[in-house]
LOLUMTOR-12821 format. One line per field, with one value per residue (C-alpha): residue number from 1; y, x, z. Coordinates in steps of 0.001 Angstrom, whole numbers, plus 524288, in hexadecimal, padded with zeros to 5 digits. Example, Ala and Ser with C-alpha at 12.3 -4.5 7.8 and 13.67 -1.06 7.14 Angstrom:
// LOLUMTOR-12821
nuza	(1,2) $
py	(7EE6C,7FBDC) $
px	(8300C,83566) $
pz	(81E78,81BE4) $
//
This chain:
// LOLUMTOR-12821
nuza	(1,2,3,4,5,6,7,8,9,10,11,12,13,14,15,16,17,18,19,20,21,22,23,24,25,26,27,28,29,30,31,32,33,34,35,36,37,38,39,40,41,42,43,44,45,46,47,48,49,50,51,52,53,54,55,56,57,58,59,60,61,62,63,64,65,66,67,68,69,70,71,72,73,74,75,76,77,78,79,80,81,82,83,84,85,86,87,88,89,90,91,92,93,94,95,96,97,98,99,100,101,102,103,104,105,106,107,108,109,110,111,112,113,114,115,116,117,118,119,120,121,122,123,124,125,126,127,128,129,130,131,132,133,134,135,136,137,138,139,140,141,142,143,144,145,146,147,148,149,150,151,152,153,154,155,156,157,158,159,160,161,162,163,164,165,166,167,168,169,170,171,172,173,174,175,176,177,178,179,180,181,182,183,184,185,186,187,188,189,190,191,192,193,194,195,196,197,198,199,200,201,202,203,204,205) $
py	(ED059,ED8B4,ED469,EC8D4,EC699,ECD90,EC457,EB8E0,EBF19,EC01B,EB0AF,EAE85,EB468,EAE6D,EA1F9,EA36F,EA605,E9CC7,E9463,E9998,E9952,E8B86,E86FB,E8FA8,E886D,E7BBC,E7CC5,E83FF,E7862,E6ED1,E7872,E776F,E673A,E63CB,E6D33,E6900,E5AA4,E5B77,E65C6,E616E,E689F,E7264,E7CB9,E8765,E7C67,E7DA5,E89D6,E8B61,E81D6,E8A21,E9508,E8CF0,E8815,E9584,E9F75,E98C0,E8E46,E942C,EA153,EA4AE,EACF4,EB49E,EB3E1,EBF9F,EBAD1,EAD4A,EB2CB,EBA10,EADD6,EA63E,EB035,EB1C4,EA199,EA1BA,EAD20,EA63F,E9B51,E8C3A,E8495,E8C85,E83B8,E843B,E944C,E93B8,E8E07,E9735,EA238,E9FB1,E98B0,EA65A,EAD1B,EA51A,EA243,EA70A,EA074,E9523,E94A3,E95C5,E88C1,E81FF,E82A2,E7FC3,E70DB,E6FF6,E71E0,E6B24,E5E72,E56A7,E59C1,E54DC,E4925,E4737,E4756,E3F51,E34EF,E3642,E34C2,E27BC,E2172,E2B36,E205B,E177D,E224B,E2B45,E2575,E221F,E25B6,E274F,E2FF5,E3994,E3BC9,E3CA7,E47D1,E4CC3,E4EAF,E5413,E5E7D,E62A5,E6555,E6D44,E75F8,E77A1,E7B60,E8501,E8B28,E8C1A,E9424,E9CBA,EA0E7,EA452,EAC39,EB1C6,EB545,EBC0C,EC4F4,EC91F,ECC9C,ED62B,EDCCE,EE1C4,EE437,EE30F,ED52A,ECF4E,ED34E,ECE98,EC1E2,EC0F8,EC374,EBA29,EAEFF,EB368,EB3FE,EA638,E9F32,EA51F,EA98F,E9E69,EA869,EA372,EA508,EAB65,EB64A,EB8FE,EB830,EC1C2,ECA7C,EC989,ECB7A,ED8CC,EDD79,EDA5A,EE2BD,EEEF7,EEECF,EEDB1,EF925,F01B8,EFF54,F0335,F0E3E,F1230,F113D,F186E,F2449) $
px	(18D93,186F5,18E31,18E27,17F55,17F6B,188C0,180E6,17515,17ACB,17DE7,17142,16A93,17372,171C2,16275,165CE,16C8B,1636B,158C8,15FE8,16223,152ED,15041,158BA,15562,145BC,14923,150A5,146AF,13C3B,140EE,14566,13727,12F88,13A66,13746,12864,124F9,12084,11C7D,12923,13092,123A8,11E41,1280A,12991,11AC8,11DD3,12A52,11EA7,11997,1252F,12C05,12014,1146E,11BBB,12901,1276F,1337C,13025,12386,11962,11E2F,12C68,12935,12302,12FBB,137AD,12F08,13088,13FAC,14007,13755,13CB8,14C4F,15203,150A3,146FF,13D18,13D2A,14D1C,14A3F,1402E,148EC,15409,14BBD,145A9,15201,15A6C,14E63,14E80,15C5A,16659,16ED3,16F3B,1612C,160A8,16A3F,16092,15591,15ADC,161F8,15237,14CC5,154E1,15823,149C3,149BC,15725,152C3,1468F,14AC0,15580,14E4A,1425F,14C96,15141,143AA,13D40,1380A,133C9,127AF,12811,11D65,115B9,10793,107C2,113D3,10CCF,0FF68,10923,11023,10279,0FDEA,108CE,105DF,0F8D7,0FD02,10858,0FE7A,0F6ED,103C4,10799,0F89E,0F869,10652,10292,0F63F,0FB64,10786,0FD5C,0F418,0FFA0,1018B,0F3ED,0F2C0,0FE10,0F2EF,0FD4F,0F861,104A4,10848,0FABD,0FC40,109FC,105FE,0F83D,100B7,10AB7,0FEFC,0F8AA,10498,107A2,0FC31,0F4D2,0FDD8,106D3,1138C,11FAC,12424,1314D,12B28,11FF3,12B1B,133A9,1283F,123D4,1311A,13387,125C7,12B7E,13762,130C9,12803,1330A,13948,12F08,129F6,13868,138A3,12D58,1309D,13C27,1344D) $
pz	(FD97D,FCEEE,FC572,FC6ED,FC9A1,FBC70,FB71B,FBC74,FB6BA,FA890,FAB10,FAEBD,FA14B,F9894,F9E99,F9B9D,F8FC8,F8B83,F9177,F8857,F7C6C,F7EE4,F81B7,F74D2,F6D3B,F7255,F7140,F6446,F601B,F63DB,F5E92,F51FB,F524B,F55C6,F4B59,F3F58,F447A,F44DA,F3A4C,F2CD8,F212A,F1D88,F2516,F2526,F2FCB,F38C3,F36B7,F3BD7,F4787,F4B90,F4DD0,F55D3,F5C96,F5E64,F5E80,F6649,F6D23,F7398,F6E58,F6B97,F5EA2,F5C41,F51B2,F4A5D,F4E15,F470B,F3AD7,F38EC,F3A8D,F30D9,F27D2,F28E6,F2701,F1C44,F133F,F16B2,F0CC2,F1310,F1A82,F226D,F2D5F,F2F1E,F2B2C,F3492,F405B,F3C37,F3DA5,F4AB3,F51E9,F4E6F,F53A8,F622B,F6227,F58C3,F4F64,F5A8E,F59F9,F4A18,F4BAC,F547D,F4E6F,F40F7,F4736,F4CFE,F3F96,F35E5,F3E27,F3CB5,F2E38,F2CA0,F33DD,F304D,F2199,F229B,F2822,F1E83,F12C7,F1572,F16FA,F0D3B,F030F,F0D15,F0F29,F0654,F004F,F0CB9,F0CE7,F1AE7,F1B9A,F0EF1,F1767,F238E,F1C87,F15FD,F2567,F281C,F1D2A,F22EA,F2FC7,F2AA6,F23E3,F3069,F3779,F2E31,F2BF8,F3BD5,F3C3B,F2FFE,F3717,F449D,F3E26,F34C0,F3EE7,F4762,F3A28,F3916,F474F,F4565,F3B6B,F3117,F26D7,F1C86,F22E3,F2284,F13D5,F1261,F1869,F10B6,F0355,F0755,F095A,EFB80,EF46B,EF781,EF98C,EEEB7,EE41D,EE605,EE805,EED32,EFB2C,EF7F7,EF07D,EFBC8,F0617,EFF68,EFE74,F0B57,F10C4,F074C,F0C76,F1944,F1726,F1348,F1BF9,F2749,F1F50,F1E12,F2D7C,F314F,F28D3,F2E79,F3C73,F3935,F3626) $
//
């Protein structure tokens, strides 16, 4: 009877489980289908929205978990929003999850596009689609300024030192002197490194 109460048990787990993995892929799925469809302004903006999604909504991921994720999709060749999904569906759900959120990322674009091109010169000089679009703009800056202060305010309330100076050199160097990204990641990300080396190398002592 132990046994099989044990057995029955075992059944029971993996049947919750399962059950899980399949409501995570399915909200993930639909997660990702309904931000591609409605997000405008480039990959950073979903990006932002998937923060939302993911870390305040269903919180799957945390703050600190996020920032990693961001940074992973942004440093990686491609399209931060597909890097982005990558990223986060491995994180909730494996490769299957990876998979997911990918097909609920890249289908309204495909879509979306396809149908734009074959009616493309009938507005493409519309007045009222360019101050459509030019709205559109705005409230993509506001979404992005919003996300960039919350994450930024998460850093500052860890109070270390070398990563509010990492992130206020990162801000300078491309806001003021104009630098390109690739260069400032690749810094950040060997400052990164060594500081991971030296902290373990510390420890181990």
């Amino acid at each position: 009877m132990n046994y099989e109460s044990s057995y029955e048990s075992i059944r029971l787990r993996r049947g919750k489980l399962v059950k899980n993995k399949k409501s995570i892929l399915r909200k993930l799925f639909f997660s990702c289908l309904y931000l591609s469809t409605f997000t405008f302004g480039g990959g950073y903006v979903i990006v932002t929205l998937m923060k939302k999604k993911f870390v305040d909504d269903y919180h799957w991921i945390d703050e600190n978990e996020m920032l990693d994720l961001v940074a992973i999709a942004q440093s990686s060749p491609g399209p931060i929003a597909v890097n982005g999904a990558i990223v986060i569906g491995y994180k909730l759900a494996g490769i299957l999850g990876a998979v997911t959120a990918i097909l609920g990322t890249i289908i309204p674009p495909f879509l979306i596009i396809s149908v734009i091109s074959v009616g493309y010169h009938s507005f493409s000089d519309s007045y009222f689609i360019s101050q459509i679009l030019e709205g559109m703009q705005a409230g993509v800056g506001a979404v992005i300024a919003s996300v960039v202060y919350e994450m930024g305010v998460g850093i500052a309330q860890e109070k270390d030192k070398i990563s509010l100076l990492i992130m206020a050199g990162a801000f300078a160097a491309s806001c003021v002197y104009k630098i390109n990204v690739v260069y400032i990641i690749i810094v950040c990300g060997t400052i990164g490194v060594i500081r991971t080396f030296l902290s373990k190398k510390g420890g181990e002592k």
